[in-house]
Backbone as numpy.savetxt, mean C-alpha at the origin, in Angstrom:
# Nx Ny Nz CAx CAy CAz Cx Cy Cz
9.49 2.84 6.66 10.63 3.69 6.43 11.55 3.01 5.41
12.38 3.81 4.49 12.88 3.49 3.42 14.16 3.32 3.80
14.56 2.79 2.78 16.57 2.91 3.37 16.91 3.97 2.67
18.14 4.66 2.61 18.11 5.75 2.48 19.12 5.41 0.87
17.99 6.62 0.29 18.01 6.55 -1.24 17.24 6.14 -1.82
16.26 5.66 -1.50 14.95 4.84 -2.35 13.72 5.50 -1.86
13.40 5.99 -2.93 11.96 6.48 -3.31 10.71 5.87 -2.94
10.17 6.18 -2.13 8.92 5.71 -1.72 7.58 6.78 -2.32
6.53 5.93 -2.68 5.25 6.81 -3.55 4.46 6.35 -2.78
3.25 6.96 -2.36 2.03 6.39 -2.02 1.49 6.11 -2.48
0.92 4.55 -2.12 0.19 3.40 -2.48 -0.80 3.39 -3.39
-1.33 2.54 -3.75 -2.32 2.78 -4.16 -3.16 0.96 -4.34
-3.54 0.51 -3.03 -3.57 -0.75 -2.74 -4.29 -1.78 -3.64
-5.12 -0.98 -4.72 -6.17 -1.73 -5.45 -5.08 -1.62 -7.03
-4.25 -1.24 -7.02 -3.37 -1.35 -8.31 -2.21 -2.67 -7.83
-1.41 -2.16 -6.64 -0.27 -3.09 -6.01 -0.44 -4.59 -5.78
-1.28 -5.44 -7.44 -1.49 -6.83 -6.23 -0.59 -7.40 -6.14
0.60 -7.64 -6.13 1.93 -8.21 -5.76 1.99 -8.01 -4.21
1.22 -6.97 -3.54 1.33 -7.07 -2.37 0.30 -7.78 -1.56
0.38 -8.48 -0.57 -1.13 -9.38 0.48 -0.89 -8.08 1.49
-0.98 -6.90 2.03 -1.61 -6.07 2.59 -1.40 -6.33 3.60
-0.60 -7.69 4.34 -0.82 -8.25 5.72 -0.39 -6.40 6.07
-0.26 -5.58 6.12 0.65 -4.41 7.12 -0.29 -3.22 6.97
-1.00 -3.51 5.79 -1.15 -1.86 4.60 -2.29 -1.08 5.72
-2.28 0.09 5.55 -2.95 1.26 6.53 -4.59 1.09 6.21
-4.40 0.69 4.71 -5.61 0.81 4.26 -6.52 -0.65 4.44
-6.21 -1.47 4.94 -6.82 -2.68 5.35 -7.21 -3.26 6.95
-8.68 -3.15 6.94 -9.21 -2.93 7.64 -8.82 -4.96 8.49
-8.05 -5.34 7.50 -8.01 -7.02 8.64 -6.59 -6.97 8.77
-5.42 -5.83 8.64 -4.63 -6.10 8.77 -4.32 -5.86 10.39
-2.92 -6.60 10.88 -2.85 -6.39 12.65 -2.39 -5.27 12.69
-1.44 -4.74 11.80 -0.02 -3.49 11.89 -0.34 -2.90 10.63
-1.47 -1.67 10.89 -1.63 -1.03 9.72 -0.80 0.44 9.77
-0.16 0.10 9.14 1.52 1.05 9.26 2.01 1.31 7.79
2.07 0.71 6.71 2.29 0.56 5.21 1.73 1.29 4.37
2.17 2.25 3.85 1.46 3.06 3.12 2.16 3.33 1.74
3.18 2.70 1.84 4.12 3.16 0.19 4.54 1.80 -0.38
4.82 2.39 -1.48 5.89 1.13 -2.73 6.73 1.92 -3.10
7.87 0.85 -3.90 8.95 1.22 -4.66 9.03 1.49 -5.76
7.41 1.21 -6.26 7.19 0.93 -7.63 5.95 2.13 -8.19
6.82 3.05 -9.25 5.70 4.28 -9.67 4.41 3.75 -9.99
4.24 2.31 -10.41 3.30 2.06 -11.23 2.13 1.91 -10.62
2.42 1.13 -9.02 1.44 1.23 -8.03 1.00 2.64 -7.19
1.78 3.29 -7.65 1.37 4.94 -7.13 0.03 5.71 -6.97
-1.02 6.38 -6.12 -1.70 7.14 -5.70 -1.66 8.21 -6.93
-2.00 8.33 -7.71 -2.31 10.13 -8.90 -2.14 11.03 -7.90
-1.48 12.09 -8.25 -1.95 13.18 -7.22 -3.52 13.87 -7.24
-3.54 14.01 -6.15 -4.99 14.31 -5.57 -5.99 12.88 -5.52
-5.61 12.03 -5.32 -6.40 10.44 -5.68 -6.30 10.49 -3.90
-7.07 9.34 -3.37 -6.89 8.71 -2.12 -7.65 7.45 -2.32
-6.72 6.52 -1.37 -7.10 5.25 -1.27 -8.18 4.77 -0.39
-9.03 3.74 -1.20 -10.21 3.84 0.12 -9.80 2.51 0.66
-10.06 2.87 2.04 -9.85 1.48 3.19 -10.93 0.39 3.17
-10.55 -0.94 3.19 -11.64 -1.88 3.06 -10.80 -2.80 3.75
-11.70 -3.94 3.51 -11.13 -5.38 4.04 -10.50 -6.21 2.77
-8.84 -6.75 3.04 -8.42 -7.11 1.67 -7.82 -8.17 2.52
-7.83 -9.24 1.75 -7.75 -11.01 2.44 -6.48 -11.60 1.25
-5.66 -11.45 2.09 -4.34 -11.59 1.29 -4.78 -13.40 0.83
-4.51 -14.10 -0.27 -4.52 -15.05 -0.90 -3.42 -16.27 -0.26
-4.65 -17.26 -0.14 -3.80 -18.32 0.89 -2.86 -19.17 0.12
């Protein structure tokens, strides 16, 4: 959930690598897969696109 006023887009997890996924919906090793947006258009979902779920191993 966003704070209020800020734009949230859906994800698009294989563009966003600034993010380690520990949360993201779409990651099959995460504990709390709950995360589905950014703040950032650039990591954005196209419309009509969907993200495919895999296993993504955030960088130690």
């Amino acid at each position: 959930m966003a704070a209020p006023g800020v734009k949230l887009y859906e994800c698009n997890p294989d563009l966003n690598t600034g993010c380690n996924k520990s949360a993201c919906k779409y990651n099959t090793n995460a504990i709390e897969r709950e995360c589905h947006g950014t703040t950032k258009k650039e990591f954005a979902l196209k419309i009509g696109q969907t993200a495919e779920t895999k296993n993504y191993t955030p960088p130690v």
